[in-house]
C-alpha positions in Angstrom: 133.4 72.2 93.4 132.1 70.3 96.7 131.3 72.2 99.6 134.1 74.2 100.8 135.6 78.1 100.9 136.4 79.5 97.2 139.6 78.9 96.3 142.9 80.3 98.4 144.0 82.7 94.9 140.7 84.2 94.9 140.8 85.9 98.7 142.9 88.3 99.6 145.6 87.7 102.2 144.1 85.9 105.3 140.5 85.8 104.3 140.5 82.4 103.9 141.9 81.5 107.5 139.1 84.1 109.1 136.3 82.3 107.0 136.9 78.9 108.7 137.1 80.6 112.1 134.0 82.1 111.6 132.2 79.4 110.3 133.5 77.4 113.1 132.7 80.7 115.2 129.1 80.2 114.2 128.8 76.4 114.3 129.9 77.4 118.3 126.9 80.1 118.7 124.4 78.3 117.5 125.4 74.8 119.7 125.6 78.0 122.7 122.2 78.8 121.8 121.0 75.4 121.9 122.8 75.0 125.2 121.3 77.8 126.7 117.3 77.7 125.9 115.1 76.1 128.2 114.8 72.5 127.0 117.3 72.6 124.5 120.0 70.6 123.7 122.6 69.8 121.0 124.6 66.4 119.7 128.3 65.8 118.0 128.1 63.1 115.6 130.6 60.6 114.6 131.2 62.9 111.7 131.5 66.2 113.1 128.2 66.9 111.7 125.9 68.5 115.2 122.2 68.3 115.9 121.0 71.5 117.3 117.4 71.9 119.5 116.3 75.1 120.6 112.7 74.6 120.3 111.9 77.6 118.3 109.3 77.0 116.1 111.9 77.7 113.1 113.8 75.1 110.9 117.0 77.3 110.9 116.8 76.9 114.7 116.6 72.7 114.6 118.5 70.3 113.1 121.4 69.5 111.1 124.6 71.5 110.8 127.9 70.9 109.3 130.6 73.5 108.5 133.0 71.1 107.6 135.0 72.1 104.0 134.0 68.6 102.8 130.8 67.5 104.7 130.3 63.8 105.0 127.1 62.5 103.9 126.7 59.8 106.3 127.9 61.9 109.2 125.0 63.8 108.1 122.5 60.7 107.8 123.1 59.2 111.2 122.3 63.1 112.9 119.0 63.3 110.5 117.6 59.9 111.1 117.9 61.0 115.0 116.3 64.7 114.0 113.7 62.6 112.4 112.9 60.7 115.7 113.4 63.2 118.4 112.2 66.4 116.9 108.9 66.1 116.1 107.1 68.9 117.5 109.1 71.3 115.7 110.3 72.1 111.9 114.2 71.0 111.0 116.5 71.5 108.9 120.1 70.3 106.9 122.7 73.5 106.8 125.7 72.8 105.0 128.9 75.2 103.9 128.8 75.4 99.7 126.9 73.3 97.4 125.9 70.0 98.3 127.4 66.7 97.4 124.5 64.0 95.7 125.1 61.9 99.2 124.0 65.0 100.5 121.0 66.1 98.8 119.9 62.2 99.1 119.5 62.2 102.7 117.9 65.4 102.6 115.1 64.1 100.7 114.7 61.1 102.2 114.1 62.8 105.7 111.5 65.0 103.3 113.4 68.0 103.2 112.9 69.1 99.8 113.3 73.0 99.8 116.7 73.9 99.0 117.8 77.5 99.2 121.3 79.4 99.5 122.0 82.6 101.9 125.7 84.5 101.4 127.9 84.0 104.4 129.4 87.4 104.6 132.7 88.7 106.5 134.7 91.6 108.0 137.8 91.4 108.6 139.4 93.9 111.6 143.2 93.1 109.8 143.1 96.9 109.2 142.5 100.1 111.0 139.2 100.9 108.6 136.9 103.0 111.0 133.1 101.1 111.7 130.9 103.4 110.2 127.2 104.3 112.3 124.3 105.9 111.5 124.2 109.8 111.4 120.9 110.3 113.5 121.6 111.6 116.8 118.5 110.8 118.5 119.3 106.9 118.3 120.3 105.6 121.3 121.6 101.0 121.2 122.2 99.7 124.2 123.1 96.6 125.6 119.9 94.4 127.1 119.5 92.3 130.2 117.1 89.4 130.8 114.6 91.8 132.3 114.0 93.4 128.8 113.1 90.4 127.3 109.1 90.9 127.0 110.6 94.1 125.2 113.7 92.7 123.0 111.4 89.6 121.9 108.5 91.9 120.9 111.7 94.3 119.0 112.1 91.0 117.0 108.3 89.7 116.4 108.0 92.9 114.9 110.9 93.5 112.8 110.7 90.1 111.5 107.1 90.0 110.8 106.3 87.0 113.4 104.2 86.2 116.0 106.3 87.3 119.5 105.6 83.1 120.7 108.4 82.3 118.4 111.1 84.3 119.9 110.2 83.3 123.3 112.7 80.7 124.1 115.5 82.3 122.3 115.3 85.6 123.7 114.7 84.4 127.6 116.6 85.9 130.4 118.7 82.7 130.4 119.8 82.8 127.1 120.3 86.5 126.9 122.8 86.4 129.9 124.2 83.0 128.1 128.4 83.3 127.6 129.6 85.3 124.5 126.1 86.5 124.1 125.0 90.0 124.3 121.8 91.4 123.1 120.9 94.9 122.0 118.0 97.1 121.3 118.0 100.6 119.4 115.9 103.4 121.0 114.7 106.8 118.9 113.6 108.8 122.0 112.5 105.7 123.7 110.4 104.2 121.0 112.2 100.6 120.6 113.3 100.6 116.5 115.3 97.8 116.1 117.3 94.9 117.6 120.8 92.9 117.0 122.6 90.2 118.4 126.5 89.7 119.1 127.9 86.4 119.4 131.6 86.4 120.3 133.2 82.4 119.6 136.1 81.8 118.3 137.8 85.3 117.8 135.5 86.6 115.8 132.0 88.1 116.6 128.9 86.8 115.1 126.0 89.1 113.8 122.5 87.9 114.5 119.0 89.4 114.5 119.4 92.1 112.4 115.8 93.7 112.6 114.0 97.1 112.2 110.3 97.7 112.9 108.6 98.2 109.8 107.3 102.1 110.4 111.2 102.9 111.2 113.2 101.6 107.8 115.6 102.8 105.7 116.3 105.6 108.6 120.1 103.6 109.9 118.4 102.3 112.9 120.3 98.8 111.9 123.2 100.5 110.6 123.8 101.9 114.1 123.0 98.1 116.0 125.4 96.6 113.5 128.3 99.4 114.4 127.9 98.8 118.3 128.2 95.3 117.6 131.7 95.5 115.5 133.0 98.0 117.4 132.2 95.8 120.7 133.4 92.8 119.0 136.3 94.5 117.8 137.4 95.9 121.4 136.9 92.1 122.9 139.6 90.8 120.6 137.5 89.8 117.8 139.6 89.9 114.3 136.9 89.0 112.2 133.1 89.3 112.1 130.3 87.5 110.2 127.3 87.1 109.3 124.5 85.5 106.9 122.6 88.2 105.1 119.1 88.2 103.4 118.6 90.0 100.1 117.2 93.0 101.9 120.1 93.9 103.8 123.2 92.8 101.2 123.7 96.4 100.2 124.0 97.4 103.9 126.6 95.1 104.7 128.5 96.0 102.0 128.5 98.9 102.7 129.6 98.4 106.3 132.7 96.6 105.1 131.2 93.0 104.2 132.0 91.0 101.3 130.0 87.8 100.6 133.0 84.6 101.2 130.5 81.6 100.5 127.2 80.7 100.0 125.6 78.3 102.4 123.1 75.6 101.3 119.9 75.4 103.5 117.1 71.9 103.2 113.9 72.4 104.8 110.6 70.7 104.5 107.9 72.6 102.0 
């Protein structure tokens, strides 16, 4: 089977319909993204494929992306040939929905992206009344974050995700953090910053992004409580659905927050 959702018998009732609205939810945060950094920019192809430039020094945040059911091969081409010429001071990347067609994984390699991987594409559905659960410590404190706490959000992040704080700085600026449907937010133990998230509301359904905990604080539901503010925010600004895509690390926190795993997506990077 092509790239596309798993088949209508094998999801419950409306699961189906919310996994195209989030992918098409997601498609929309990323192209806000792009929108928002300083310098960046984003392109609709003939296809519906869309080139997406934030900057970042990080394929996932450049390149190609296409969550069509069906993506077209030469919709993809004619966006990669133009990632090839205009982003050359960053890494780039293909992201498709599903497994790739051969069309698919030729253009990839001719543009030299030869590392394929997959990451689940997880959802929540709010159809129900199922309570969000948090995390049980009391001393946590997430709130919301402005622009001025940038220095502090994009050092949150460095450090959960093991990077150097340079390659946050674009993506966590004061512009982008105050960008539409955007809303950043930072978890506090007695003022000690312990992890980050980040909600992105498109498409009636609310995106969950930059899901990190600072290495001395894991394993203590510092991201549990991030990912609860989020949903329950999400939830109250008319959100029926939430996403997200989920390393191995976190799968059994997901799942346990009410995530199933709807697709996997297919990622082509260079080496």
């Amino acid at each position: 089977m092509s790239a596309q959702t798993a088949p209508e018998e094998s999801m419950e009732c409306g699961v189906g319909e919310d996994a195209e609205r989030a992918a098409l939810s997601w498609a929309e945060a990323v192209t806000g993204l792009a929108a928002a950094t300083p310098g960046g920019h984003w392109r609709l192809g003939d296809g519906g494929s869309v080139l997406a430039f934030t900057g970042a020094p990080v394929a996932g945040l450049n390149g190609v992306l296409d969550v069509a059911a069906r993506p077209r091969a030469d919709g993809i081409e004619e966006l990669a040939a133009l990632a090839a010429r205009e982003l050359t001071t960053v890494p780039w990347s293909i992201r498709i929905r599903g497994e790739p067609t051969a069309g698919i994984v030729s253009v990839a390699e001719r543009h030299g992206l030869t590392v394929r991987s997959q990451q689940p594409f997880m959802l929540r559905s709010f159809r129900d009344d199922e309570p969000v659960s948090s995390s049980r410590r009391a001393s946590v404190k997430v709130r919301r974050v402005s622009g001025d706490d940038h220095k502090v959000f994009s050092a949150a992040l460095a450090a959960g995700f093991a990077a150097p704080q340079h390659v946050f700085t674009e993506v966590a600026s004061p512009v982008v953090m105050a960008a539409a449907g955007m809303t950043a937010y930072l978890a506090e133990d007695e003022g000690t910053a312990v992890a980050t998230g980040t909600a992105a509301v498109f498409q009636d359904c609310v995106g969950v992004f930059n899901i990190s905990t600072l290495p001395l604080f894991r394993s203590r539901g510092y991201a549990r409580a991030v990912i609860g503010r989020i949903l329950r925010e999400g939830r109250a600004r008319g959100a029926r659905a939430a996403y997200l895509h989920a390393a191995e690390a976190g799968l059994r926190l997901y799942e346990s927050m009410g995530f199933r795993t709807v697709e996997q997506w297919t990622t082509f990077s260079a080496p």
